[in-house]
CHARMM internal coordinates of N, CA and C (Angstrom, degrees):
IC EDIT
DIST 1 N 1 CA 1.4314
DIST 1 CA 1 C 1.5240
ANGL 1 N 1 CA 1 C 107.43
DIST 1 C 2 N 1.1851
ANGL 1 CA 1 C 2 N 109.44
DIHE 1 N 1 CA 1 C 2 N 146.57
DIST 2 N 2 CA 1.6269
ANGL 1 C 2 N 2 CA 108.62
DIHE 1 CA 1 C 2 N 2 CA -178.32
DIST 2 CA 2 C 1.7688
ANGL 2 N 2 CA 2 C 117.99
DIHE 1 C 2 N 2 CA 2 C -167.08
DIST 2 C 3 N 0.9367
ANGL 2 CA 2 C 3 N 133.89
DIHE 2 N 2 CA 2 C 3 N 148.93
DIST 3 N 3 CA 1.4283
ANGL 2 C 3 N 3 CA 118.80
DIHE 2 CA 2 C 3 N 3 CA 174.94
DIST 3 CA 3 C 1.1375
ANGL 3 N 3 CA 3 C 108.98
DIHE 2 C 3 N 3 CA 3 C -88.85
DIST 3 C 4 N 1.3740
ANGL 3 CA 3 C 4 N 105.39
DIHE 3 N 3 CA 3 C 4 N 138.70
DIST 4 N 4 CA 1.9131
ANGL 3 C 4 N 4 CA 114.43
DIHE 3 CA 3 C 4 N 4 CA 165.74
DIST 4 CA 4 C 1.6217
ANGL 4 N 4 CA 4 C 105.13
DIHE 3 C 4 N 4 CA 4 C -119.56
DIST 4 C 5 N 1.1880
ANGL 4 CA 4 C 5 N 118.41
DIHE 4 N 4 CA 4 C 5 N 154.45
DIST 5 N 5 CA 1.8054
ANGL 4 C 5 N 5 CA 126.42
DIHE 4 CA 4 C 5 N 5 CA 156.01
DIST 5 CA 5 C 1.5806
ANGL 5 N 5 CA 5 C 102.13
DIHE 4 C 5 N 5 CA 5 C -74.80
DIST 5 C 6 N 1.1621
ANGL 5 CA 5 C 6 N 137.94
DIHE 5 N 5 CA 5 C 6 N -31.74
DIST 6 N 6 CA 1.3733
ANGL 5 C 6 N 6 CA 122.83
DIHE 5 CA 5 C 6 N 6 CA 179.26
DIST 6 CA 6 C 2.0421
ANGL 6 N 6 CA 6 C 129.15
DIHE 5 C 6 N 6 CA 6 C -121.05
DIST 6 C 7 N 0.6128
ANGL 6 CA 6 C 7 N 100.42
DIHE 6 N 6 CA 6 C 7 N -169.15
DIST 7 N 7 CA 1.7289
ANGL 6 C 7 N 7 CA 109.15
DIHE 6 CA 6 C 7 N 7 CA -176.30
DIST 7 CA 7 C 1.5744
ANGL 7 N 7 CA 7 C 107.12
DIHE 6 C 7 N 7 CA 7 C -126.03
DIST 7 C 8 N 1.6549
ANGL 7 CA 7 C 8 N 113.28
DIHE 7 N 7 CA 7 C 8 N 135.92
DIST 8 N 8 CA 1.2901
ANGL 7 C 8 N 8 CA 125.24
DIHE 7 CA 7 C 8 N 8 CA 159.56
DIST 8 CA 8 C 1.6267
ANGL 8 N 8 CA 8 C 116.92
DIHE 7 C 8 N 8 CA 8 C -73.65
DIST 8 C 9 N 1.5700
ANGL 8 CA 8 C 9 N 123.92
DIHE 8 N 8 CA 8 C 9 N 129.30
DIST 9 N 9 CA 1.6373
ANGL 8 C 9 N 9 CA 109.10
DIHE 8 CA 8 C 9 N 9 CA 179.61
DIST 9 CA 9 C 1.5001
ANGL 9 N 9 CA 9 C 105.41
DIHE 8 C 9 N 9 CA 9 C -37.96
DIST 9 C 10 N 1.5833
ANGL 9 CA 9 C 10 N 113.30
DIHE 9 N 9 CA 9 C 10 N -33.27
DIST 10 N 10 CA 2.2649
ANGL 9 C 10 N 10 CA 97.02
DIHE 9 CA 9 C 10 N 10 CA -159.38
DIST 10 CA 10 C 1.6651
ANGL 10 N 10 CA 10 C 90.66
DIHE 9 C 10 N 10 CA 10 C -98.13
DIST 10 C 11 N 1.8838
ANGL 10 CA 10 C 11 N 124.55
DIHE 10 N 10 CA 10 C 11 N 41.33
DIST 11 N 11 CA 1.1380
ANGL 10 C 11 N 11 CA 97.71
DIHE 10 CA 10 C 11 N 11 CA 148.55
DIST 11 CA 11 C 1.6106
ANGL 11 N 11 CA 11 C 122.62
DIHE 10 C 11 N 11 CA 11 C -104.26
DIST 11 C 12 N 1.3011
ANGL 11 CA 11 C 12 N 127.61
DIHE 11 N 11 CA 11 C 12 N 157.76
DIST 12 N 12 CA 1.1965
ANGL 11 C 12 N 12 CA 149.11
DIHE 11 CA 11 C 12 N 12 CA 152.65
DIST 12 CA 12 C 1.5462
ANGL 12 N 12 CA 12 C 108.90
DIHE 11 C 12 N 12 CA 12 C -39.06
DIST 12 C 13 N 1.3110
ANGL 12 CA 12 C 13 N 124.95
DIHE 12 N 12 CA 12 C 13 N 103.92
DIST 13 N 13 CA 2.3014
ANGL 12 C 13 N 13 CA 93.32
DIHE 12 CA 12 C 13 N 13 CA 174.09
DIST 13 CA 13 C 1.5410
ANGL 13 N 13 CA 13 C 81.88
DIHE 12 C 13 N 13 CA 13 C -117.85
DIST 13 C 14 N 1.5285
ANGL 13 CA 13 C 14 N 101.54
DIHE 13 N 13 CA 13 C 14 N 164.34
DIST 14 N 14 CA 1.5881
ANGL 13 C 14 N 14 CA 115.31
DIHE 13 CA 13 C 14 N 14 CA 178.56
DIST 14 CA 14 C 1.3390
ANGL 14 N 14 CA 14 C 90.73
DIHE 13 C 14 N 14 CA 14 C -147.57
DIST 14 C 15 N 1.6127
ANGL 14 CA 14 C 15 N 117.00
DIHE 14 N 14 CA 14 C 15 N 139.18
DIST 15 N 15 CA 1.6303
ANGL 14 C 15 N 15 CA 116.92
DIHE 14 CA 14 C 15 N 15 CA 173.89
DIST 15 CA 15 C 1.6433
ANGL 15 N 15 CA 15 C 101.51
DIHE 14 C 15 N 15 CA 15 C -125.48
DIST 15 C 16 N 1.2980
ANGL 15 CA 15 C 16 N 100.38
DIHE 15 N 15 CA 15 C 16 N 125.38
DIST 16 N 16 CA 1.5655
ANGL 15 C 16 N 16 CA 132.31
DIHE 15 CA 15 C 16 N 16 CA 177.82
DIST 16 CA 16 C 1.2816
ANGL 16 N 16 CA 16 C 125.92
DIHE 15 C 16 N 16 CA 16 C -115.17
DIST 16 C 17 N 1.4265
ANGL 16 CA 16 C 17 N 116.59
DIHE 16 N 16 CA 16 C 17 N 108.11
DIST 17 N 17 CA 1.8025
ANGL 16 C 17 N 17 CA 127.03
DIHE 16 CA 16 C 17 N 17 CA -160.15
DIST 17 CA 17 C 1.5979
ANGL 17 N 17 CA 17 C 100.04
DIHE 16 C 17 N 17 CA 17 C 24.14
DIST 17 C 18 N 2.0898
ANGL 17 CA 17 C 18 N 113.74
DIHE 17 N 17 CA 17 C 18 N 61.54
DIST 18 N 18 CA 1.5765
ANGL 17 C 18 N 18 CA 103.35
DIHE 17 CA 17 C 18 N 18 CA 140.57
DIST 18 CA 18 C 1.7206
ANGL 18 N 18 CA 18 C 96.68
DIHE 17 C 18 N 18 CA 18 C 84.30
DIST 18 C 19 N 1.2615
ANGL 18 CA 18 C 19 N 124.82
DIHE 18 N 18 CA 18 C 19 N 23.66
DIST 19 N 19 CA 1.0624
ANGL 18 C 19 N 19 CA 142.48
DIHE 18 CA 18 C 19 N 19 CA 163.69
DIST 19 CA 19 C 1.3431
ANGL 19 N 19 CA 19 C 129.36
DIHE 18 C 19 N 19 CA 19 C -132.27
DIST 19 C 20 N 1.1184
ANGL 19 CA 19 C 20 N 124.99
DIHE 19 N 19 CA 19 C 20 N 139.40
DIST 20 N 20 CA 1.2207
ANGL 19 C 20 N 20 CA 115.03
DIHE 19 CA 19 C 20 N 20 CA -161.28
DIST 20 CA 20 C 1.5133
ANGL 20 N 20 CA 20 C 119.39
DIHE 19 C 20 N 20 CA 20 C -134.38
DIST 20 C 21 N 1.7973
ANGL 20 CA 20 C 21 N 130.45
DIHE 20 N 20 CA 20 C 21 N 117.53
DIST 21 N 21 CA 1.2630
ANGL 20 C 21 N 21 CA 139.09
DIHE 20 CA 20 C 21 N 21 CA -149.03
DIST 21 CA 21 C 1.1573
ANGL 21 N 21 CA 21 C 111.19
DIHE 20 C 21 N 21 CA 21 C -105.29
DIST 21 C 22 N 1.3472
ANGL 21 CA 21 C 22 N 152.25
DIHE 21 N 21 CA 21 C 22 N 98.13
DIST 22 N 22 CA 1.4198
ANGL 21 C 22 N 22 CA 145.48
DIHE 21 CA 21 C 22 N 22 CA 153.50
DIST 22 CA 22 C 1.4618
ANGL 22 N 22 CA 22 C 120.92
DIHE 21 C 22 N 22 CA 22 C -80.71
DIST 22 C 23 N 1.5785
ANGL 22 CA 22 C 23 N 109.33
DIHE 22 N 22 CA 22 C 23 N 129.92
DIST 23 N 23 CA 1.4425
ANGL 22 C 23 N 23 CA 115.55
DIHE 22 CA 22 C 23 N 23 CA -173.27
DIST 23 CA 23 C 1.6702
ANGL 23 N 23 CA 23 C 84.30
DIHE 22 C 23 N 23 CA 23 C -126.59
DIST 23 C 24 N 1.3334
ANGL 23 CA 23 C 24 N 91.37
DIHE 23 N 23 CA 23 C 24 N 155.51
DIST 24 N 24 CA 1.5446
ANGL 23 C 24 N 24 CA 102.86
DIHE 23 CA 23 C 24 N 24 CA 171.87
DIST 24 CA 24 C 1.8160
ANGL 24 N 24 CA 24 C 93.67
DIHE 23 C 24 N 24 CA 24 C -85.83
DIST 24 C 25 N 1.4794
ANGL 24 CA 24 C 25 N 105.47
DIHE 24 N 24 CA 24 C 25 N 140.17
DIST 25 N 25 CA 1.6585
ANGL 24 C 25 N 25 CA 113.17
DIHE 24 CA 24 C 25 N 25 CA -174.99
DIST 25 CA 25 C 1.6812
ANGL 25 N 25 CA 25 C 95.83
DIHE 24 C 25 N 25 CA 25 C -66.14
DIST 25 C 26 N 1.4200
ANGL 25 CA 25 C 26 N 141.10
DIHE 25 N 25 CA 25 C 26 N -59.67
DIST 26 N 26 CA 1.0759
ANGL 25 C 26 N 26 CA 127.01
DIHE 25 CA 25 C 26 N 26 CA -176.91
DIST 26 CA 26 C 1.5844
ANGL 26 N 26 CA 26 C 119.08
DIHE 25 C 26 N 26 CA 26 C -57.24
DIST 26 C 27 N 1.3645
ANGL 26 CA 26 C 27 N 126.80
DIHE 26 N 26 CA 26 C 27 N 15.43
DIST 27 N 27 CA 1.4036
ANGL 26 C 27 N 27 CA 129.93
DIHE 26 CA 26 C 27 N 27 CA 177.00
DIST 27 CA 27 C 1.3473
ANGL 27 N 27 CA 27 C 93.70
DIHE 26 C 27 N 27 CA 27 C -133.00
DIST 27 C 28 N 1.2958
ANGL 27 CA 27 C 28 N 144.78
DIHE 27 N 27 CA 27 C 28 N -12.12
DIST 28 N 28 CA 1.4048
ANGL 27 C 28 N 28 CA 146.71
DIHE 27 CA 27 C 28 N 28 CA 176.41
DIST 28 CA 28 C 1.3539
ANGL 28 N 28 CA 28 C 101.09
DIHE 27 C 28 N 28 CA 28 C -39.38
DIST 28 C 29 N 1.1184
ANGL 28 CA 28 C 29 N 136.34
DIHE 28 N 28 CA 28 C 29 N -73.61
DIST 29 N 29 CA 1.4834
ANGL 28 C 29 N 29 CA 151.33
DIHE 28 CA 28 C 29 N 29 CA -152.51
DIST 29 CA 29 C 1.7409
ANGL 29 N 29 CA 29 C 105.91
DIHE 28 C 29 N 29 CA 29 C -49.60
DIST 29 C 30 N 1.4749
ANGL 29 CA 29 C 30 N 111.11
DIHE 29 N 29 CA 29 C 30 N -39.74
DIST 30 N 30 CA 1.4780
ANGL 29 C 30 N 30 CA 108.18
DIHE 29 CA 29 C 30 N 30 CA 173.77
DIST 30 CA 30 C 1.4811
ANGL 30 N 30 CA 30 C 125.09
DIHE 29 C 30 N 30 CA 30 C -86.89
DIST 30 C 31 N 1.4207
ANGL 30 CA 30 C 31 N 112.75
DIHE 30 N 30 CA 30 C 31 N -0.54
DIST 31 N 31 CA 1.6977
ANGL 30 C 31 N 31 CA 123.58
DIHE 30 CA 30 C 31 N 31 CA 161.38
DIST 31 CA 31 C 1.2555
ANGL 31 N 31 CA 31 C 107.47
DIHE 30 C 31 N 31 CA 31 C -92.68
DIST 31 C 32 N 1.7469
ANGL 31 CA 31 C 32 N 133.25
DIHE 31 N 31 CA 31 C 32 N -17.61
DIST 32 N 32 CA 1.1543
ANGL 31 C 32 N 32 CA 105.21
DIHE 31 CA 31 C 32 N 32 CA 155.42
DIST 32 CA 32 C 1.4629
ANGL 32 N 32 CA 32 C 148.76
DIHE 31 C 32 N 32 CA 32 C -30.50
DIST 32 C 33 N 1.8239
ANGL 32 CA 32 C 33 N 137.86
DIHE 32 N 32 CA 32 C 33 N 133.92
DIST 33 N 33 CA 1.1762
ANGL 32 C 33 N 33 CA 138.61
DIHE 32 CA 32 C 33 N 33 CA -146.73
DIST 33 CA 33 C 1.7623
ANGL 33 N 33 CA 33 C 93.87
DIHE 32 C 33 N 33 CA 33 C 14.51
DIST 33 C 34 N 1.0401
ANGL 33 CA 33 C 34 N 114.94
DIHE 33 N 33 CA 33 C 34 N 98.40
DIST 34 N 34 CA 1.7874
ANGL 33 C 34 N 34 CA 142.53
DIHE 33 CA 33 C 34 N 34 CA 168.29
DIST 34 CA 34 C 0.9790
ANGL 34 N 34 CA 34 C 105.25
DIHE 33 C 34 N 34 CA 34 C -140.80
DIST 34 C 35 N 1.7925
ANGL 34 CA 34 C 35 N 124.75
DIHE 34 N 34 CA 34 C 35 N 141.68
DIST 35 N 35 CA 0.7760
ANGL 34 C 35 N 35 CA 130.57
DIHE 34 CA 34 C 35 N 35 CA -140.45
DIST 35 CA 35 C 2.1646
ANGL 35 N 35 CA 35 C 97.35
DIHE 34 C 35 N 35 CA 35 C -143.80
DIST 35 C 36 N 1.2760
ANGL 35 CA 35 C 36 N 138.56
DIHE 35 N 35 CA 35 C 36 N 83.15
DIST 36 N 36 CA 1.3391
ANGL 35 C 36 N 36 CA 114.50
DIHE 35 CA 35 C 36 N 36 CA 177.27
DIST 36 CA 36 C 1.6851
ANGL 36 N 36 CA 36 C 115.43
DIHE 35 C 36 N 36 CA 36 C -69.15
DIST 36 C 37 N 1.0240
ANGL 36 CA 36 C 37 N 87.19
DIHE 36 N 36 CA 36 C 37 N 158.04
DIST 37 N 37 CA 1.8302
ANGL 36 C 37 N 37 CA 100.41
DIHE 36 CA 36 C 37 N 37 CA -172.67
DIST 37 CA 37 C 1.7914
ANGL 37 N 37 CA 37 C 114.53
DIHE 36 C 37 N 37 CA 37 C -146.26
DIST 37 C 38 N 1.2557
ANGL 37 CA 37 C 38 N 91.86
DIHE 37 N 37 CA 37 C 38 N 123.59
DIST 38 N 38 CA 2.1293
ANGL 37 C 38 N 38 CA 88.37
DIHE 37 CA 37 C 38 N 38 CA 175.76
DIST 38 CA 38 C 1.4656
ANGL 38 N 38 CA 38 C 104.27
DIHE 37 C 38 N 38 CA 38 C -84.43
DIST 38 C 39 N 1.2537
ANGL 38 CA 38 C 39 N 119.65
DIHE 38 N 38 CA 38 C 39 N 120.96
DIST 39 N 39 CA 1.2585
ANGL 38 C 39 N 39 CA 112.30
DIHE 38 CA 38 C 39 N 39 CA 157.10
DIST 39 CA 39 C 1.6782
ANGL 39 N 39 CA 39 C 126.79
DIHE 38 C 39 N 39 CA 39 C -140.78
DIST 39 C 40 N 1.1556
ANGL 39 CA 39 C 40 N 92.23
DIHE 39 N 39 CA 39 C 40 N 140.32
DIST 40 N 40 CA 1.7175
ANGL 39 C 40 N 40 CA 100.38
DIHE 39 CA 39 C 40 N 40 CA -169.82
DIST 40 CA 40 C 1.5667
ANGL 40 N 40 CA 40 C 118.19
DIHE 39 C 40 N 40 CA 40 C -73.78
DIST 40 C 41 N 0.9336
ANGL 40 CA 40 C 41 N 122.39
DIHE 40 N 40 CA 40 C 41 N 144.45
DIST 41 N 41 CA 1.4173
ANGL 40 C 41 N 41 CA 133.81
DIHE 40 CA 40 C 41 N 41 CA -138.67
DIST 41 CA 41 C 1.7348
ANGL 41 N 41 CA 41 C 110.98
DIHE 40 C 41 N 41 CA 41 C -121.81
DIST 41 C 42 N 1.1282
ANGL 41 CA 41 C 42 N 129.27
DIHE 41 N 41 CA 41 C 42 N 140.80
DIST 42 N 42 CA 1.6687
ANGL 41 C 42 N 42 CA 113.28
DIHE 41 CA 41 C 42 N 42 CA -162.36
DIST 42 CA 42 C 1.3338
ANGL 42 N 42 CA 42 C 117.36
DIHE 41 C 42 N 42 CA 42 C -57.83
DIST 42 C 43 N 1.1189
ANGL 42 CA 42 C 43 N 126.05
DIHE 42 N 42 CA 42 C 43 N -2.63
DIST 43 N 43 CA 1.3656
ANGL 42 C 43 N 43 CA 129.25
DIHE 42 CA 42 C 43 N 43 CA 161.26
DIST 43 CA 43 C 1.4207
ANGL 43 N 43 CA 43 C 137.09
DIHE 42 C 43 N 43 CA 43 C -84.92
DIST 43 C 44 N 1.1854
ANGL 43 CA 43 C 44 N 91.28
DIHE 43 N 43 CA 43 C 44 N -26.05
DIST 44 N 44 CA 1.7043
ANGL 43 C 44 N 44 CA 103.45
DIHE 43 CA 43 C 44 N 44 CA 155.79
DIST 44 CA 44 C 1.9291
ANGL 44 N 44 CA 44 C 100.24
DIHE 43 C 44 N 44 CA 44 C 129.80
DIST 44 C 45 N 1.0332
ANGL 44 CA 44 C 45 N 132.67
DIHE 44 N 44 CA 44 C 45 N -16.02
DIST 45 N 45 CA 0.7706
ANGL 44 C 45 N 45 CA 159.31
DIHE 44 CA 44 C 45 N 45 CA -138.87
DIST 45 CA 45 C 1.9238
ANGL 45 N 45 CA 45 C 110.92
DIHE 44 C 45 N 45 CA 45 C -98.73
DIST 45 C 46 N 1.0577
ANGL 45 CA 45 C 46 N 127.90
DIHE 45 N 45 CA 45 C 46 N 117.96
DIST 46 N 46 CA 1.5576
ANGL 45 C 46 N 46 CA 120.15
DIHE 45 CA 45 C 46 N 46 CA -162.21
DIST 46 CA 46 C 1.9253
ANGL 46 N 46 CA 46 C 108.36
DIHE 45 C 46 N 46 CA 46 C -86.92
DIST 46 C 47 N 1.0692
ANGL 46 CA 46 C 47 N 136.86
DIHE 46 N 46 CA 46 C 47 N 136.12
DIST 47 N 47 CA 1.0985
ANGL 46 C 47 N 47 CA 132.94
DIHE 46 CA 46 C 47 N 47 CA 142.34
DIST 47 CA 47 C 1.1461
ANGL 47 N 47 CA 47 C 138.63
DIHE 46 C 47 N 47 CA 47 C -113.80
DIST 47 C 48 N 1.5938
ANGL 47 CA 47 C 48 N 148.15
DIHE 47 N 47 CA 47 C 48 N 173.60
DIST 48 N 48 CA 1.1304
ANGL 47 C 48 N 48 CA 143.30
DIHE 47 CA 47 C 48 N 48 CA -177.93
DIST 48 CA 48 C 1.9764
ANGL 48 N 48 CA 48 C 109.98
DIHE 47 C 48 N 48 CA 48 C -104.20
DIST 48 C 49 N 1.3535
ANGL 48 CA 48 C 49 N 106.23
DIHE 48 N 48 CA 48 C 49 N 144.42
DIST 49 N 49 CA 1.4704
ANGL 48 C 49 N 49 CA 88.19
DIHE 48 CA 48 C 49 N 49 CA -160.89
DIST 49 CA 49 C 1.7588
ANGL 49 N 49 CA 49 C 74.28
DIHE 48 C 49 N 49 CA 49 C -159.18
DIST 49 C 50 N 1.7816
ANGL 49 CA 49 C 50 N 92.09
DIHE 49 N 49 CA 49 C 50 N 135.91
DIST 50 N 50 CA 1.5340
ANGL 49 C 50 N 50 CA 108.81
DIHE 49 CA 49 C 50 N 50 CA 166.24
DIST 50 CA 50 C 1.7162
ANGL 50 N 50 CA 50 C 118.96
DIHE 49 C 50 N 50 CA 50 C -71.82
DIST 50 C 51 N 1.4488
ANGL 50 CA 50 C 51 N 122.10
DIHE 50 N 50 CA 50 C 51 N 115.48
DIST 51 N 51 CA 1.8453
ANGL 50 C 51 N 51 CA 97.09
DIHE 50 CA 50 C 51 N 51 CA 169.99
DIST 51 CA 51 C 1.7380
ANGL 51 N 51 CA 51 C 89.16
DIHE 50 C 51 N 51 CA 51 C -113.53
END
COOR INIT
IC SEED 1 N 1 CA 1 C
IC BUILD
Protein backbone atom coordinates (compact mmCIF):
# COMPACT_ATOMS: atom_id res chain seq x y z
CA UNK A 1 0.00 0.00 0.00
CA UNK A 2 1.38 3.38 -0.64
CA UNK A 3 0.24 6.86 -1.71
CA UNK A 4 0.65 8.13 -5.21
CA UNK A 5 -0.65 11.71 -6.81
CA UNK A 6 -1.51 9.72 -9.93
CA UNK A 7 -3.18 6.51 -11.52
CA UNK A 8 -1.86 3.79 -13.98
CA UNK A 9 -4.54 3.35 -17.16
CA UNK A 10 -4.82 -0.75 -15.80
CA UNK A 11 -5.77 0.70 -12.39
CA UNK A 12 -9.12 -0.10 -10.80
CA UNK A 13 -9.99 3.40 -8.53
CA UNK A 14 -13.03 3.13 -6.16
CA UNK A 15 -14.01 6.32 -4.01
CA UNK A 16 -15.27 5.70 -0.44
CA UNK A 17 -16.62 8.69 1.85
CA UNK A 18 -14.22 11.20 -0.49
CA UNK A 19 -11.33 8.90 -0.71
CA UNK A 20 -10.02 7.46 -3.30
CA UNK A 21 -8.50 3.60 -3.89
CA UNK A 22 -6.40 2.43 -6.81
CA UNK A 23 -5.61 -1.26 -7.22
CA UNK A 24 -3.83 -2.45 -10.11
CA UNK A 25 -6.85 -4.65 -12.00
CA UNK A 26 -4.45 -7.69 -12.23
CA UNK A 27 -4.09 -7.56 -8.27
CA UNK A 28 -7.84 -6.59 -7.87
CA UNK A 29 -8.98 -10.11 -7.27
CA UNK A 30 -7.03 -10.39 -3.83
CA UNK A 31 -8.71 -7.07 -2.32
CA UNK A 32 -11.80 -8.58 -3.05
CA UNK A 33 -14.38 -8.43 0.20
CA UNK A 34 -11.10 -6.49 1.89
CA UNK A 35 -11.57 -4.73 4.45
CA UNK A 36 -9.04 -1.38 5.57
CA UNK A 37 -8.83 -0.82 9.23
CA UNK A 38 -6.81 1.91 11.55
CA UNK A 39 -5.37 0.34 14.23
CA UNK A 40 -3.20 1.47 16.99
CA UNK A 41 -0.31 -0.41 17.72
CA UNK A 42 1.39 -1.11 21.33
CA UNK A 43 3.24 1.83 21.09
CA UNK A 44 0.72 4.11 20.75
CA UNK A 45 1.05 4.76 17.36
CA UNK A 46 -1.88 4.16 14.49
CA UNK A 47 -1.47 1.99 11.39
CA UNK A 48 -3.42 0.90 8.44
CA UNK A 49 -3.86 -2.86 8.13
CA UNK A 50 -5.92 -5.11 5.61
CA UNK A 51 -8.50 -7.73 7.59
Amino acid sequence: MALVESTNPNDSVTEVDGIKFAVDKGQATYFENSKLDFVKSVFGFGEYKLV
